[in-house]
N, C-alpha and C positions, 0 to 999 in steps of 0.2 A: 442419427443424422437423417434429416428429410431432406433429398434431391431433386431439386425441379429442372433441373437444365444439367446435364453431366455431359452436352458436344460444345460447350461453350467455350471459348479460348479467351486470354488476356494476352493484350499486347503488348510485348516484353519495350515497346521504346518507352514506357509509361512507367512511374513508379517505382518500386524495386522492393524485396523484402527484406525484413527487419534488418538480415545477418549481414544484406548488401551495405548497408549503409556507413558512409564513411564517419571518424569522428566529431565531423562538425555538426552532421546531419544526427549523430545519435543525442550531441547536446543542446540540440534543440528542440527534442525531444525524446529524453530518456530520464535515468535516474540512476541514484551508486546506494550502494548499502552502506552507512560506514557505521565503525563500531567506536560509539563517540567514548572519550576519556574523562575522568572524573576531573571536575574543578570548572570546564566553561559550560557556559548556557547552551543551550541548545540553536539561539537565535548567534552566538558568538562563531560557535561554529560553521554555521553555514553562511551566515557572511564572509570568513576565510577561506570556504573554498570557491563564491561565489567573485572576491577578488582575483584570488588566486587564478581561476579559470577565464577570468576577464567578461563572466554574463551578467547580462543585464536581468536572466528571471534566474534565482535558485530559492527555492525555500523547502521545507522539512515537514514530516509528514508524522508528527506525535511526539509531542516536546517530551524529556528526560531532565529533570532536573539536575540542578550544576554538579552535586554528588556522584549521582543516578549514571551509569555508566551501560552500554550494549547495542542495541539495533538503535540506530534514526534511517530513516529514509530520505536520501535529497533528491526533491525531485525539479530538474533540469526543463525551460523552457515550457512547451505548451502540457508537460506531463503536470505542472502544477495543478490545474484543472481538476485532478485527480484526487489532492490532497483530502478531501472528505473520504472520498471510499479507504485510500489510506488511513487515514483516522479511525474510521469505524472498525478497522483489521479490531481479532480478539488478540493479548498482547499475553506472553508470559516472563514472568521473575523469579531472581533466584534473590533472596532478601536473608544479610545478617540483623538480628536481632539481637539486644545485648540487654538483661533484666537485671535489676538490680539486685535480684538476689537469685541462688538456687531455684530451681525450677525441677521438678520430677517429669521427665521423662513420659510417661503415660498420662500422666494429668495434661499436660498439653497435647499430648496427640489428640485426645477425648477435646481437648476446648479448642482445636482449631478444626474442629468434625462441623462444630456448630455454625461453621465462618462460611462454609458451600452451601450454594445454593444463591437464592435473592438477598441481600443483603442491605441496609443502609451504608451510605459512604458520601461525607460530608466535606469537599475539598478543606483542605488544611486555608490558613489565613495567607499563609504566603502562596498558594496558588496563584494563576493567573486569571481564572474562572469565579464566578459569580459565586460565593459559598452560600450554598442551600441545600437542603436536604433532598437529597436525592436516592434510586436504589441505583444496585450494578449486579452484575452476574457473576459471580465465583463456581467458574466451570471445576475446577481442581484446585485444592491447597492440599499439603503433605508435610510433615516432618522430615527433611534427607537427614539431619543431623543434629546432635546436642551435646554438649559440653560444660557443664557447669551452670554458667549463667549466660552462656550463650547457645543460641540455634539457628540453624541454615532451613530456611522454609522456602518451599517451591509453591508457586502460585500460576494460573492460568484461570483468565479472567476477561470479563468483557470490556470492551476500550473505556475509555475515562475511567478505570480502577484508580483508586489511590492509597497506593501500597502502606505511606506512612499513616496513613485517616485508618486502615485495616490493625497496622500496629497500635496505634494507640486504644484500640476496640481492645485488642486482645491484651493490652494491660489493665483496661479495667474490669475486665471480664475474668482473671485470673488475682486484681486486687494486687498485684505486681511492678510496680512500674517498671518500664521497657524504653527502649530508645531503638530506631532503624538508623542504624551504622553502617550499611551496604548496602545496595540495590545494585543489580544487572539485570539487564533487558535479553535475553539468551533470542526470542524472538517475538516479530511483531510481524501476524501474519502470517504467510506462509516464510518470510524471509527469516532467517536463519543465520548466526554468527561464523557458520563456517562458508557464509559468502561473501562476508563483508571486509572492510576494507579500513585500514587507521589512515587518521590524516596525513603521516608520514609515508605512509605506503602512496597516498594520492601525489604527493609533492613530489615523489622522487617519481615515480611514472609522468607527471605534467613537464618535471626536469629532462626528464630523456626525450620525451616529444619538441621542447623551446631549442636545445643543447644539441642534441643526437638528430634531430628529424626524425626523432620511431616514434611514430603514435600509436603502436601496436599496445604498449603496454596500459596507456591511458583509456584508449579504445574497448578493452577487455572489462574493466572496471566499472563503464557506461552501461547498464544493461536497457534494452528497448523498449517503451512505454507502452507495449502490446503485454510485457509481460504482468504489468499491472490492474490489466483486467482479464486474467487466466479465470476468473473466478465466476464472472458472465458466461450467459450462455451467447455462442456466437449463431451472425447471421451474416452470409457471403452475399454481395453483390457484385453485379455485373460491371467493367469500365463504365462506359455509360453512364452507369447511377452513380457510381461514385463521385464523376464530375457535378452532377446535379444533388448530391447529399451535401457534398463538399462546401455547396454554396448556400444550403440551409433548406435544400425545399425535404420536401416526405418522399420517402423514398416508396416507389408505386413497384406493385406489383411483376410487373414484367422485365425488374430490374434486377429479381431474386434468384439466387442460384442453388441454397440451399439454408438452411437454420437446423441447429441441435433439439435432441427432442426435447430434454428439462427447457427449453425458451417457455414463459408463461407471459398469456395476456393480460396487459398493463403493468408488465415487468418491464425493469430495463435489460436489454441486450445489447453486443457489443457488435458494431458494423462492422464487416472486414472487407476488406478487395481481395481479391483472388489471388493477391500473394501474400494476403496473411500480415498487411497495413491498418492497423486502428483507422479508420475514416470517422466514426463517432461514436457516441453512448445514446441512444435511442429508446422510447418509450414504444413495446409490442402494444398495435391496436389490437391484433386480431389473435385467434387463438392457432396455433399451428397446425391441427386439425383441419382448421376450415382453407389453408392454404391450397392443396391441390385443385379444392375446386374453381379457387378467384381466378380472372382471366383479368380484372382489373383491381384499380381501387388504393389508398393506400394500404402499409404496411405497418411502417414506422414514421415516427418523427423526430428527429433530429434534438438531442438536449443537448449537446456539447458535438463540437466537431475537432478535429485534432488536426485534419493532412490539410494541407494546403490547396486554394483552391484550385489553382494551377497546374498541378500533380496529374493530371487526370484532361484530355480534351474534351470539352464539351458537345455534346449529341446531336444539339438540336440548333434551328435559327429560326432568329426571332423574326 
């Protein structure tokens, strides 16, 4: 972390951080993990909870076919915005395959050695995607298990994989015909199944908050839309600039209070206020290096903004 201003204060009447925020303000910008169930679509689901919770933005963040069962991501009001870097997450699978005949054991360890790595992977017909040939990334495939004519394969792999386009590779590569009769999403991203939450677990927490008045337990479920870009390098600005980022201009110089060292020039960073509030996703002009010496000039500039512009009083008059 590079500090340029460490006597700088923020004005606690302004803003608040993430943990402050009540549940209206987290669904207006936040997100839930849920761990969707086999049989609706992906788009089914999240219009139930988007009824359910009575918003006008929810939508999902790496569709799972109707089968396909594990992480979705819903993400809630202006965290929609987000939905590409979400997408892009690398995603991993736990897939039953079911072959129509025996299968040895070592002979498929050996043929899904050959599956990592770059790979072709052509969306199936029923996709929602343009089918063309395309490549994808197979960071890990493994063997966990086998029984007959059936096998439990663990996969991790770059986003847009498609698990069943891989199985059907791997029956004609073994001359076998095969069928994907399971798919689980264990996770996407950093998110992970043992955070996530079934739609019954959402309903009865929304039940206790409409019924009971506890929004404690729906509020928990909501996670903050900062946590979405843990993955950016961050850069802290001043109150001041955040009024003035807030409303779209470049955020200059003298408005900087610190940036992490991995931040690279003409990469995006993630703006924060001083209490640790997404303000935007920002294109680095300059290299972090050459920061100590600017006394002016910009910094960044504004690709997406998230806080509102009001959040924050403005500095200057016109």
């Amino acid at each position: 972390m590079i500090t340029f201003d460490d006597e700088i204060q923020t004005n606690p009447k302004y803003g608040k951080s993430p943990e402050e925020r009540s549940l209206e303000e987290r669904l207006k910008r936040g997100f839930m993990i849920l761990d969707k169930t086999n049989g609706p679509t992906s788009h089914q689901v999240t219009a139930w909870a988007r009824e359910m919770l009575g918003l006008d933005k929810l939508g999902h963040g790496g569709t799972l076919d109707p089968f396909a069962t594990g992480v979705l991501l819903l993400l809630s009001g202006k965290a929609m915005k987000l939905a590409p870097t979400v997408l892009a997450h690398d995603k991993t699978y736990v897939a039953v395959v079911k072959f129509q005949e025996e299968v040895d054991e070592s002979t498929l360890r050996d043929t899904l050695s050959h599956f990592s790595g770059t790979i072709y992977n052509v969306p199936p017909e029923i996709s929602a995607v343009k089918v063309q040939v395309r490549t994808r990334n197979i960071h890990k495939i493994e063997l966990l298990e086998s029984d007959h004519n059936h096998a439990l394969i663990h996969v991790e792999c770059e986003s847009g994989t498609y698990i069943r386009t891989l199985v059907n590779d791997l029956s004609l590569w073994l001359n076998v015909p095969a069928k994907l009769v399971e798919l689980r999403r264990p996770k996407s991203g950093r998110y992970q199944l043992n955070h996530s939450i079934t739609m019954q677990q959402l309903a009865d927490a929304y039940w206790r908050w409409q019924e009971l008045g506890d929004a404690s337990v729906l509020k928990s479920l909501i996670y903050p839309i900062e946590w979405l870009v843990k993955g950016l390098p961050k850069l802290v600005i001043k109150d001041s600039a955040v009024a003035a980022v807030s409303r779209g201009a470049p955020l200059m110089r003298p408005g900087l209070v610190s940036i992490e060292d991995e931040a690279k020039q003409n990469h995006d960073v993630a703006i924060m206020s001083m209490k640790n509030e997404l303000v935007a996703i920002g294109k680095l002009l300059v290299s972090p290096s050459d920061l100590p010496s600017m006394i002016s000039g910009e910094v960044s500039i504004p690709k997406q903004v998230f806080i509102d512009e009001d959040t924050y009083p403005k500095g200057w008059v016109r």
